[in-house]
Steps between C-alpha positions, in 0.01 A plus 500: 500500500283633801301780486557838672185624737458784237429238200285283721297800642452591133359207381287463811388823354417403168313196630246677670469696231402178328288413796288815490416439134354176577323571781352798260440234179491084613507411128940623567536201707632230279707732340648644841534184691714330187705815497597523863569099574850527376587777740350350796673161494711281756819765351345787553565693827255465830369862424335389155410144614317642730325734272434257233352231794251739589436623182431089403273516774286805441461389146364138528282664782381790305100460423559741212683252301306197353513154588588396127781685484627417837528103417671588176748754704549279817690197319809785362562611877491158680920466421553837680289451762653138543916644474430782745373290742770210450703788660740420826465853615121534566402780533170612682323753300592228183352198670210670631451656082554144371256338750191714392613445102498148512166533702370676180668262244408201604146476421583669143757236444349220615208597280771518168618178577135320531473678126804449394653158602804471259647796676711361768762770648232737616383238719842389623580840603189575690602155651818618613344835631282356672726235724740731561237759671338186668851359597586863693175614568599434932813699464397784370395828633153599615428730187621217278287235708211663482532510117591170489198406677280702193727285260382177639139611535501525123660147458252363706244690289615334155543199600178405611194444342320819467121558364419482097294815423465421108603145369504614141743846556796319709698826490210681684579270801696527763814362535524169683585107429076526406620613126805224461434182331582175684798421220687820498823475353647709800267527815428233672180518732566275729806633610420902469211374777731356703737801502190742564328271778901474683516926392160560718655324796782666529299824438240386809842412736523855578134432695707196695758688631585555870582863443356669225610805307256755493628587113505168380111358608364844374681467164347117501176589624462761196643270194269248693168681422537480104585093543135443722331698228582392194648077605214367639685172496766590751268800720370309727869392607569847534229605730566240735836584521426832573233382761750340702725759482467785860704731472552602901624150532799553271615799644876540579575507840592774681192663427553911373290724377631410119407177527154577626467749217629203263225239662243749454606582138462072456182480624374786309611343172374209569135610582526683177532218312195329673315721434556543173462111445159569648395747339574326150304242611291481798395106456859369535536160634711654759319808569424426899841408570639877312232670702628357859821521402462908400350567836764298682702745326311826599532392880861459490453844426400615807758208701783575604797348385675482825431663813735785433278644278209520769407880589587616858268442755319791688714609766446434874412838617334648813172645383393605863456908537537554106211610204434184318466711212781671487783336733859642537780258307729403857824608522436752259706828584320841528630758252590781665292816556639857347504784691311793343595831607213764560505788242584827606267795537437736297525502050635151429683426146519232297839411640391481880198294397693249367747508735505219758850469654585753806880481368604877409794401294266276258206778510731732405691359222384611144461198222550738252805479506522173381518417123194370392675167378641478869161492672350238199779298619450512864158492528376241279734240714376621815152462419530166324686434919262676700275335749088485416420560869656822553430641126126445603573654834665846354235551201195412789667791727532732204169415403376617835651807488389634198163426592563681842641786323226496242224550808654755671495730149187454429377578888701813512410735235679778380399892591620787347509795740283798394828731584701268253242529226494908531903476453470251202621681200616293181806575334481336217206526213314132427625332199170555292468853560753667221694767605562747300860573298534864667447370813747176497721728332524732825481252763834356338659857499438550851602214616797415241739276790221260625358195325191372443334216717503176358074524592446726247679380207208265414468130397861374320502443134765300268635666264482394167757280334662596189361456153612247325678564225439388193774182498397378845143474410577282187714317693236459816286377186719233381561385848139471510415314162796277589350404860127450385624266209762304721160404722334404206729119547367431808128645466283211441258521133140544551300167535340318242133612552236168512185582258258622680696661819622798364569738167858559400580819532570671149616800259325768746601312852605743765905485518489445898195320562725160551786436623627226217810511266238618230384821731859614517580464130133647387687824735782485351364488160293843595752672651708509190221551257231695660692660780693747276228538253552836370770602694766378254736758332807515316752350748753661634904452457727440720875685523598226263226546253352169561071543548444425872201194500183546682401283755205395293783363249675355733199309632445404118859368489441286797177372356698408179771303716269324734248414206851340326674328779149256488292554172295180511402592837459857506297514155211611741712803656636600101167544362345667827769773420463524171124564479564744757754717258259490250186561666731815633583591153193507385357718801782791437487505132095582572575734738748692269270450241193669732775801633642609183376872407575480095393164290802556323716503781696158569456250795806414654488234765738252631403117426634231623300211377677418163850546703456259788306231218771477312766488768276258656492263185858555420629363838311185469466410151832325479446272771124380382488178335170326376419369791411830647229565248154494728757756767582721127146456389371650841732762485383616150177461557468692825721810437269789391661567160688346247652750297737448139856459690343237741374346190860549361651339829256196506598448100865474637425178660514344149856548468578195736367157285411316866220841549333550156228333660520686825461824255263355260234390781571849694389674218203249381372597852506874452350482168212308642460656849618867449283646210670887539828332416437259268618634209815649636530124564425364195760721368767416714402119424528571128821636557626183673369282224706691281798482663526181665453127309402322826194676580355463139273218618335628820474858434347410137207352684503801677497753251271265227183543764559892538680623165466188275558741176845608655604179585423364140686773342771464777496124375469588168832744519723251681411199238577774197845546692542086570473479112714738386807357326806578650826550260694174424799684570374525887331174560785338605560778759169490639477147511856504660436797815141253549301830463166430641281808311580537202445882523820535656704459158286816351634725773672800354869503543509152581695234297269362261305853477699563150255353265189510704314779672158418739183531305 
């Protein structure tokens, strides 16, 4: 039955899923690729063949996975790489997939077979793979061509005789017909040369051709460079082959500026690679001939292909009666000259200076009237239209007028008349002089009708906005705390500092002196621990009776979320905050301490330490396993106290067989590491030996170094209640419900608690 678009986009979904966790871990290959080939097949639809092609591809191309594993993968995919291509319908992206697998499979097979010679079928199908790529290698498409050209590069590549680096470690070598033996049940050498020497021809042809492809000779010229470096057998060949081959001289005909471009692109590959040859090795046998031939190559540079590509020539133009230096192009129009009107006499405004048009109608009309939208949309059209030579024009002639009008202020001082100073009387008192309350309060009586001038009223001031009440500022808070820890995903971490460039910045860093993912947690941290230092009180209620949170709780609540959505990677950012608490505990309990008026009188301060540990440890206890231990370790080793309920919490971890040892080791490290809580420790340890059979053994050793008379009497206690005899009338019971301590038929009220009580 087909397959709706839904179902296939869903398991197109899931197998990048798959993809991702290889490209994350290369030892999921084998198990990945042997999972997928039965979904990919020549039934599956194009959408997945596709996928799985490509996926085939990356994987027997990916550096990250071994070579080993490769040969022993390669031989399970050769029957789906072989039925998918068998296909009538062809498609491109499939062909093109298939191509570059086989191009990686073939050395890797060819290599099982030389090792493994009983194993026939591999061989066959690589056979078949590879004469039906050969067979339609001229019909295919470019993208496909050009992979089929990598595909015979590698045949060509095995199948001659390649360089021995190590006789004695044959699987250190590389793979050629060098490491098969002359009676090979399978390979025959005579006739693998014969294919590879008739393969390399028909590789070279594309050199021969009357028209080349531009595509096709760079694609051969690249796969050619790994042949002349590492078959010296067959390089020589090669580089006379590309010595003959000029690229201008197989240019298609008409000449246009893409097939110049493609000429120039051949000749440009093909200096590369003679230089390259050079370089590698300057004493080649052919080095004179690669040297002529690369600047033969950098001349056709500068030739033109045809003569349509030769520049213009200068043109014939009368030079009599003009500046040699700066001549006038001919037949070039004149722009015409703007008429400036003279300014008119007198006071001129703003408007009249930048008024150049004598038309009344357009000097009069006011462009204030226009929405300011409008005039955005007019103008910026206009000016993107407007002419250069008259925009220069109108800002030259306004230029000249301000200057005009500049000189003729500055030579015509003003002069107050002596008669017009003797009349000068001020109505108004200066703003820093303060008039008096009596005297405003008269001047408004007798004039109780007129207004003020807007002169005296002094400079304008905002009012102030509205207090916040006390909802909207928690809620401005939140808003806050919410933004600063959404930008903590895309703030990059502080850099790993090299010994010797720089100190890490540590417990008394300022909060803002970087602008890392660490800076903005450190001020987080602060602001809900030191910021309201002292300034928390009994919280108040809302109409519903519910306490309203502070916005230092709330930033603790984010803390606790953000530290949980990522322990193992935010360890750093949990016990940053939780030294903080305490270090702020510690500070307000002293200052209580150092305020309080009577000894007897109480200290009551709010701590938060022991609150946020224990919420802290209860959200990701359940999801630790034991191999978390050096992230659990760190944890408990770097948090400033370890009090009896972490103790309590850690002990807990027992309860789950697969993390006895998680718990054991935890506490093995405080006891060692942590002297102030080593005994709240030990005790907790005790208690799990106690309870729990399967961490008898490793916290024995544990307790026999620190408290070895405990742990014999401990020992001592649980043998006395081994031995104890239980009634015949219950063995069978016992033995029957499989009890596993035999403690648990002594419990009171349980069934075989009638005859026997615990000692």
């Amino acid at each position: 039955m087909a397959q709706s678009g839904d179902q296939v986009a869903d398991q197109i979904a899931q197998l990048n899923a798959a993809r991702n966790l290889v490209l994350g871990d290369a030892a999921f290959y084998p198990q990945i690729v042997n999972g997928v080939l039965p979904i990919i097949g020549a039934h599956a639809r194009v959408e997945l063949r596709r996928w799985g092609t490509e996926f085939l591809a990356e994987t027997f191309a990916s550096p990250a996975f071994a070579s080993a594993q490769k040969e022993q993968l390669a031989t399970n995919v050769l029957q789906t790489v072989r039925s998918v291509l068998e296909l009538p319908e062809g498609d491109q992206l499939v062909l093109k997939n298939i191509a570059q697998t086989a191009a990686s499979l073939y050395p890797l097979v060819f290599r099982h077979i030389i090792n493994h010679p009983e194993d026939k079928q591999p061989w066959e199908h690589l056979e078949a793979i590879k004469q039906d790529l050969l067979r339609r290698w001229d019909s295919f498409s470019y993208p496909v061509k050009v992979c089929c050209i990598k595909f015979a590069q590698r045949v060509v590549l095995v199948q001659t005789h390649g360089l021995i680096a190590d006789p004695r470690r044959p699987e250190h070598n590389e793979t050629s017909l060098a490491i098969v033996s002359r009676n090979h049940a399978i390979l025959s050498l005579p006739n693998l040369e014969a294919e590879s020497s008739g393969l390399l021809d028909r590789i070279l042809s594309v050199f021969h051709e009357d028209a080349s492809d531009p595509i096709l000779v760079n694609a051969t010229l690249n796969c050619l460079a790994a042949l002349i470096r590492t078959r010296q057998s067959i390089g020589n060949k090669i580089i006379t082959a590309i010595l003959n081959f000029f690229p201008a001289r197989h240019a298609r005909s008409p000449v246009t500026p893409a097939v110049r471009v493609g000429v120039k692109s051949m000749e440009r590959t093909a200096r590369a690679v003679l230089i390259n040859i050079l370089k590698r090795n300057p004493s080649h046998p052919l080095a004179g001939k690669m040297q002529q031939h690369i600047e033969r190559l950098m001349q056709s540079w500068a030739e033109p292909v045809d003569e349509s590509s030769r520049k213009r020539g200068p043109p014939t133009e009368p030079t009599d009666g003009l500046d040699a230096a700066k001549r006038a192009r001919l037949d070039a129009e004149t722009p015409p000259i703007i008429k400036v009107p003279p300014l008119p006499p007198g006071r001129i405004s703003f408007a009249q200076l930048f008024t150049l048009t004598e038309d009344s109608g357009l000097s009069s009309f006011d462009v204030k009237q226009l929405p300011a939208d409008l005039v955005v949309k007019i103008v910026v059209p206009l000016l993107a239209r407007v002419d250069q030579s008259p925009l220069n024009q109108a800002v030259d002639a306004i230029r000249m007028r301000y200057q005009t009008v500049s000189k003729q202020q500055m030579t015509q001082p003003q002069q107050a008349s002596p008669e017009d100073d003797d009349d000068y009387e001020p109505e108004y008192d200066p703003m820093d002089v303060p008039a008096s309350t009596d005297d405003q309060a008269a001047v408004s009586a007798e004039l109780p009708g007129e207004q003020p001038d807007l002169v005296s009223l002094g400079p304008f001031v905002l009012p102030r906005p509205p207090p916040l009440s006390e909802e909207q500022a928690a809620e401005a808070g939140r808003g806050a705390v919410s933004r600063v820890f959404g930008m903590l995903g895309s703030t990059p971490s502080a850099p790993n500092l090299v010994k010797g460039q720089g100190q890490q910045l540590g417990f008394s860093r300022l909060a803002g002196s970087t602008f890392d993912r660490d800076a903005w947690v450190t001020l987080l941290t602060r602001l809900a621990t030191r910021a309201p230092a002292g300034l928390e009180g009994p919280k108040s209620e809302d109409g519903s009776g519910r306490k309203k949170p502070a916005i230092s709780d709330t930033i603790r609540e984010t803390l606790y979320r953000y530290i949980l959505e990522d322990f193992r990677g935010r360890v750093n950012v949990g016990i940053m905050w939780l030294n903080e608490e305490w270090y702020n505990d510690r500070l307000q309990m002293k200052i209580a301490a150092n305020n309080r008026t009577n000894e007897d009188e109480e200290v009551s301060v709010a701590l938060h330490y022991d609150h946020w540990v224990l919420r802290l440890l209860d959200g990701f206890l359940p999801y630790l396993d034991s191999r978390d231990i050096k992230i659990f370790i760190r944890f408990l080793s770097e948090i400033p106290e370890v009090t009896i309920p972490i103790a309590k919490r850690i002990a807990s971890l027992a309860k789950d067989p697969e993390r006895v040892s998680l718990c054991v080791q935890s506490f093995m490290y405080l006891i060692m590491f942590r002297p102030p809580a080593r005994e709240i420790c030990l005790d907790a340890l005790e208690e799990v030996y106690q309870n729990y059979e399967e961490s008898r053994p490793s916290a024995s050793k544990v307790l026999s170094r620190w408290r070895p008379q405990r742990v014999e009497q401990l020992q001592a206690e649980q043998t006395t209640l081994v031995n104890r005899t239980v009634d015949p009338r219950t063995q069978g019971a016992a033995a029957t419900n499989g009890a596993r301590d035999p403690r648990i038929a002594h419990i009171p009220g349980s069934q075989s608690s009638s005859d026997t009580t615990v000692a």
